[in-house]
C-alpha positions in Angstrom: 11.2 -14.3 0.8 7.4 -14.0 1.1 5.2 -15.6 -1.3 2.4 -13.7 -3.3 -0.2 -15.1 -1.2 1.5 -13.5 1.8 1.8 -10.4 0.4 -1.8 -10.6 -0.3 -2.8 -11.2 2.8 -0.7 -8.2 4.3 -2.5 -6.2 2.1 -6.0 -7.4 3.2 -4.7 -6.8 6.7 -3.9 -3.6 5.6 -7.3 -3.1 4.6 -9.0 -4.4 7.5 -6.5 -1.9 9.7 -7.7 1.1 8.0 -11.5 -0.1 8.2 -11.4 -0.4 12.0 -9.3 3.1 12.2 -11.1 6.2 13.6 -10.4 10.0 13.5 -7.2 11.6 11.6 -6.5 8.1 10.2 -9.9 7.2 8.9 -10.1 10.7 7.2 -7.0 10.1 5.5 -8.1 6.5 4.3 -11.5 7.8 2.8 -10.1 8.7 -0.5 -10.9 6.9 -3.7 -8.2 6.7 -5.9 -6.5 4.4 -8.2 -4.0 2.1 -6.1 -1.2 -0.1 -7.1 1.2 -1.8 -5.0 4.9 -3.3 -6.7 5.9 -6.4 -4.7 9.8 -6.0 -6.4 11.2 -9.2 -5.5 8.3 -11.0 -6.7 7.8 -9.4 -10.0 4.5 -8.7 -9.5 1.8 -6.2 -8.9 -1.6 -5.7 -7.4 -3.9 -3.0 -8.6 -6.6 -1.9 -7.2 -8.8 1.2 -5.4 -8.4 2.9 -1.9 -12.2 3.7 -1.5 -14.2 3.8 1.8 -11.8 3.2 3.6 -10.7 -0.1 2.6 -8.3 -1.4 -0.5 -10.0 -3.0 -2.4 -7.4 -5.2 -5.0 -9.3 -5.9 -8.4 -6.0 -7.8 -10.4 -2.5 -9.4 -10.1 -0.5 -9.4 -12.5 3.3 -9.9 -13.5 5.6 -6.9 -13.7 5.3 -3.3 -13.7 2.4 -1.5 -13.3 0.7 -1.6 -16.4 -1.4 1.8 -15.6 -0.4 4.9 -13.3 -2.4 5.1 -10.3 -2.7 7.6 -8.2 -1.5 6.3 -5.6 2.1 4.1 -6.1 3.6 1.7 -3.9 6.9 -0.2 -4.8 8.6 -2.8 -2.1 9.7 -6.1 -1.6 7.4 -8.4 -0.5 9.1 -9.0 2.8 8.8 -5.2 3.7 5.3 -5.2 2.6 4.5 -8.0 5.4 7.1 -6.6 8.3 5.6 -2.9 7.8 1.9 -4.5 8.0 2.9 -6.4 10.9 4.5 -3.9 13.0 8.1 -4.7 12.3 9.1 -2.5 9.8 8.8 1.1 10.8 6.8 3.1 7.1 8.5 6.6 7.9 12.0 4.8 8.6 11.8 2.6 5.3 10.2 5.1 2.7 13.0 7.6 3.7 15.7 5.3 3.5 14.4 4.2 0.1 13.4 0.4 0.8 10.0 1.7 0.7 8.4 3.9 -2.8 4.9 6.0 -2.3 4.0 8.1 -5.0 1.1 9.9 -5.2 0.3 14.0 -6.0 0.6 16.6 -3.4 -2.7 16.5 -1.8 -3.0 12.6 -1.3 0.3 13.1 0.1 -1.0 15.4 2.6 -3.6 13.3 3.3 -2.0 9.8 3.9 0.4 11.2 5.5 -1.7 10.7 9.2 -1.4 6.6 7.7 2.3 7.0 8.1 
């Protein structure tokens, strides 16, 4: 099971991935919305922003997400760090369920070219 500070790190790796992105994928990252991600396993949750590019987590905190963002992500920690590193295919996982993303139609749209 990964630990928090893995899932952390995936999620700065995550960050850094969209930073260096160019064209479709770099458009799609530029939005600034509310983020939170739901490590389920774990128990936890790390809230933050998608803005410039780049997630930028502000808290961690213990259980559910204590405010809606805009954009929702709910998954074990271990399929947080195998989707980061390439071994856990995003498309495959959300529509098999191991893998939540909510967010409104638009952002949808959007971060779909992230998928």
């Amino acid at each position: 099971m990964a630990t928090i500070e893995e899932c952390r790190a995936a999620l700065d790796k995550l960050s850094d991935n969209m930073a260096a992105s160019e064209g479709d994928v770099r458009g799609a990252a530029a939005l600034d919305r509310s983020l939170s991600c739901r490590v389920t396993d774990l128990d936890i949750t790390f809230a933050g922003r998608l803005k410039d590019g780049r997630i930028e987590v502000l808290d961690t905190y213990e259980g559910p997400p204590r405010e809606k963002a805009q954009i929702r992500l709910t998954m074990t920690g271990d399929d947080l760090v195998a989707m980061v590193d390439g071994e856990l295919n995003f498309a495959k996982a959300w529509g098999s369920g191991r893998v939540k993303l909510e967010a409104g139609l638009r952002d949808l749209l959007r971060l779909r070219s992230l998928l």
